[in-house]
C-alpha positions in Angstrom: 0.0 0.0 0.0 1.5 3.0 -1.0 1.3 6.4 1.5 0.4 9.7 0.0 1.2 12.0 2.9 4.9 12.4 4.6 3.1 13.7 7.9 0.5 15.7 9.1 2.1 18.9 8.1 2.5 17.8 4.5 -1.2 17.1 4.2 -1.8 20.7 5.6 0.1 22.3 3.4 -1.2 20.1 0.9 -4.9 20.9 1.7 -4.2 24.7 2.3 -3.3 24.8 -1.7 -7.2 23.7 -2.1 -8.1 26.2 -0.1 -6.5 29.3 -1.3 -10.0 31.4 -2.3 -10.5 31.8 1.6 -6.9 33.5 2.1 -7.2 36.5 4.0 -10.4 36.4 4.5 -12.0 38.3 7.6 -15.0 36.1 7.8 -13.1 32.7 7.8 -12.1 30.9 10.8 -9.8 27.5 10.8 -11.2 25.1 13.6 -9.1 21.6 14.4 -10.0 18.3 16.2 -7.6 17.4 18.8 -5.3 16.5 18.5 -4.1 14.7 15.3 -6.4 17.6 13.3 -4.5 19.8 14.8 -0.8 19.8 13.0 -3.0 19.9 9.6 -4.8 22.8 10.3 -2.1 24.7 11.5 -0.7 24.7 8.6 -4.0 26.1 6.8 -4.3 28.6 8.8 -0.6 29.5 8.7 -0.8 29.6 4.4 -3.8 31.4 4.6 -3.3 34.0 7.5 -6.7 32.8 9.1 -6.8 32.3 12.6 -6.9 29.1 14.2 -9.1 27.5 16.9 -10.3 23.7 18.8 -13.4 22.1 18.4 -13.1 19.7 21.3 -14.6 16.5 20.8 -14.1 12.6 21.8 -14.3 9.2 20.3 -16.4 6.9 21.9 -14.2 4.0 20.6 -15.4 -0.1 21.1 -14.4 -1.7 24.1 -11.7 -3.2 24.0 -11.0 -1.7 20.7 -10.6 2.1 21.3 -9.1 3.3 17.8 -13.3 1.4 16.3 -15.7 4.2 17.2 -18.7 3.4 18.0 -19.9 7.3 18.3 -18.2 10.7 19.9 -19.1 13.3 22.2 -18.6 17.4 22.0 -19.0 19.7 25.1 -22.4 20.9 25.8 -23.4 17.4 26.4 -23.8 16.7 22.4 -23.5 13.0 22.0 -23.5 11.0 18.6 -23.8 7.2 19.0 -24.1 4.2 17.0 -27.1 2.6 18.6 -26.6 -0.6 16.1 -23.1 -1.0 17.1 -24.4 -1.1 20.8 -26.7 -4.0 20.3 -24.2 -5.7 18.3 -21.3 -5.6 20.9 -24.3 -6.1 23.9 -22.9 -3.0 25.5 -25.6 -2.6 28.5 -26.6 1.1 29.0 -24.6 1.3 32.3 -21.3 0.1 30.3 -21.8 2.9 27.5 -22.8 6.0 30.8 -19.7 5.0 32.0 -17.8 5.3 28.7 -19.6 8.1 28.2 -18.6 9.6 31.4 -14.7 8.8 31.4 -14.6 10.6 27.7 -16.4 13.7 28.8 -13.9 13.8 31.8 -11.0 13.8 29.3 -13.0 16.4 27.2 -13.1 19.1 30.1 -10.0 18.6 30.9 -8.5 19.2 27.5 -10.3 22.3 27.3 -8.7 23.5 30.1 -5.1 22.3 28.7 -5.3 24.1 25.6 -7.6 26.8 25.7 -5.7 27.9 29.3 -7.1 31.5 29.2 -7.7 32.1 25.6 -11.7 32.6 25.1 -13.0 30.7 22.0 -13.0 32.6 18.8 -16.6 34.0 17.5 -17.3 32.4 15.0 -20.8 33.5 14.1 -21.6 34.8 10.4 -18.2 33.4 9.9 -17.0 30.7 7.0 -16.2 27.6 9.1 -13.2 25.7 8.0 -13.2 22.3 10.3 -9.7 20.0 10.2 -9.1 16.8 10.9 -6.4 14.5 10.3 -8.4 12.2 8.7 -11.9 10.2 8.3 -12.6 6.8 9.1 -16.4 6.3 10.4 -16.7 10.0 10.5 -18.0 9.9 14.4 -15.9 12.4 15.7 -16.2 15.0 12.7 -20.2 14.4 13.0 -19.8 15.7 16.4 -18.4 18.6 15.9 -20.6 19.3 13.4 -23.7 18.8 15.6 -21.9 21.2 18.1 -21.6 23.7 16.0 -24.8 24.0 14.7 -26.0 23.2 18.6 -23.7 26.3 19.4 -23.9 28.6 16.6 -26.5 28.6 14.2 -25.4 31.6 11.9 -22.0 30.5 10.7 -22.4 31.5 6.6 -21.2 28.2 5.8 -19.4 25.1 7.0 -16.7 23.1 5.2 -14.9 20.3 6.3 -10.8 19.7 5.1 -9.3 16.2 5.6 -6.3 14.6 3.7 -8.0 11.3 3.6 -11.6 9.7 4.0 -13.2 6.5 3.9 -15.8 6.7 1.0 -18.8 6.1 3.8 -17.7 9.2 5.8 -17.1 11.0 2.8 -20.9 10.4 1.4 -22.2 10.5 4.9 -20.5 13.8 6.3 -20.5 15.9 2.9 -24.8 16.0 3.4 -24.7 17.7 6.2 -21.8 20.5 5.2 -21.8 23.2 2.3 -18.4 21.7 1.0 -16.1 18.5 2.0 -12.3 19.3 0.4 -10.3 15.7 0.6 -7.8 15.1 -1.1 -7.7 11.2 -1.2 -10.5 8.4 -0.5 -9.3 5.2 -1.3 -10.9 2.0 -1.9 -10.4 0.6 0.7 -9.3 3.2 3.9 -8.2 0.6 6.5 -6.7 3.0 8.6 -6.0 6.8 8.5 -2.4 5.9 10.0 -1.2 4.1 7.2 -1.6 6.6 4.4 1.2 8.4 6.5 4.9 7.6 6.6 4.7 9.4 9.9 1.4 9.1 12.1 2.9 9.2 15.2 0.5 10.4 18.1 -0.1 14.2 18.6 0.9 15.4 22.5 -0.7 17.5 24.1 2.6 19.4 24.5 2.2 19.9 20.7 -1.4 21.2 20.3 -0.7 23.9 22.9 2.8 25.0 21.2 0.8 25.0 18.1 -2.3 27.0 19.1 0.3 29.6 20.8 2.1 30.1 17.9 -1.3 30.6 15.6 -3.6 32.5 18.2 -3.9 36.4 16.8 -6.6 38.5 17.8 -9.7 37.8 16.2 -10.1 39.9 12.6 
């Protein structure tokens, strides 16, 4: 199988040449998922001198399995689950609350890792750029997308940027935005990790170096 991204900061530089009509724009705003989206849209927002936020949310991966998601989680108690995954693993309600629970403890306390002080940016009547790393079942992205239009309802529009998506996600996530840019969705995804030569885990060391160096004061 052949790779078609060096590391995360390739792909954004990559997907930041796709997205050059929003360069300088006032009324766009770059937002990543933590951590792995973050690296990517760094970059973005770095080549298009847009400024850069979070949109914290969590996998609810399989038990057992963590890396299959079986839904996700955003703040403001938004939850996206796969209800036919649950009855297929015979995950009992109390098993998935608990889940549930542990993730949204991890959630708040990322938020108060990288956001330390830093207010979110506004981001309403603003073009909405979201970043990941990559889409496998698309829980996590579907997420944030619920949370945003849970949280703001009068962004002007909302585009997702990924290097590389399954075709399911792809079909699945690009109904519910104005415009899904990816620049590869193979056949067959596998696993986001191995269209990378390097997909080694984000820290949270990193996403806070990164957000420092991008925050500016909102346009």
């Amino acid at each position: 199988m052949k790779t078609q991204f060096l590391d995360r900061t390739e792909a954004g530089q990559r997907l930041a040449l796709q997205l050059k009509i929003y360069a300088n724009r006032a009324n766009v705003v770059v937002m990543a998922l933590p951590r792995g989206g973050v690296p990517v849209a760094y970059e973005i927002a770095q080549a298009l001198n847009l400024p850069l936020d979070i949109c914290l949310v969590r996998k609810i991966g399989e038990p057992g399995h963590k890396e299959t998601a079986m839904g996700a989680i955003a703040a403001d108690n938004v939850k996206l689950l796969n209800l036919s995954a649950k009855r297929y693993l015979k995950i009992t309600n109390e098993t998935l609350e608990e889940i549930v629970s542990q993730e949204q403890q991890e959630l708040l306390r990322r938020e108060r890792v990288y956001r330390r002080n830093c207010p979110p940016i506004d981001i309403s009547d603003r073009i909405v750029i979201l970043v990941d790393d990559g889409l496998a079942t698309g829980a996590t992205m579907g997420a944030a997308i619920m949370w945003l239009n849970y949280q703001v309802r009068s962004q002007k529009q909302l585009i997702i940027a990924v290097p590389v998506a399954s075709m399911a996600a792809y079909k699945q996530l690009k109904k519910h935005v104005d415009r899904l840019v990816c620049l590869f969705i193979p056949k067959h995804l596998y696993a986001i990790g191995l269209w990378y030569d390097n997909f080694a885990q984000v820290s949270d060391e990193q996403v806070c170096s990164l957000l420092s160096r991008s925050r500016v004061p909102a346009i």
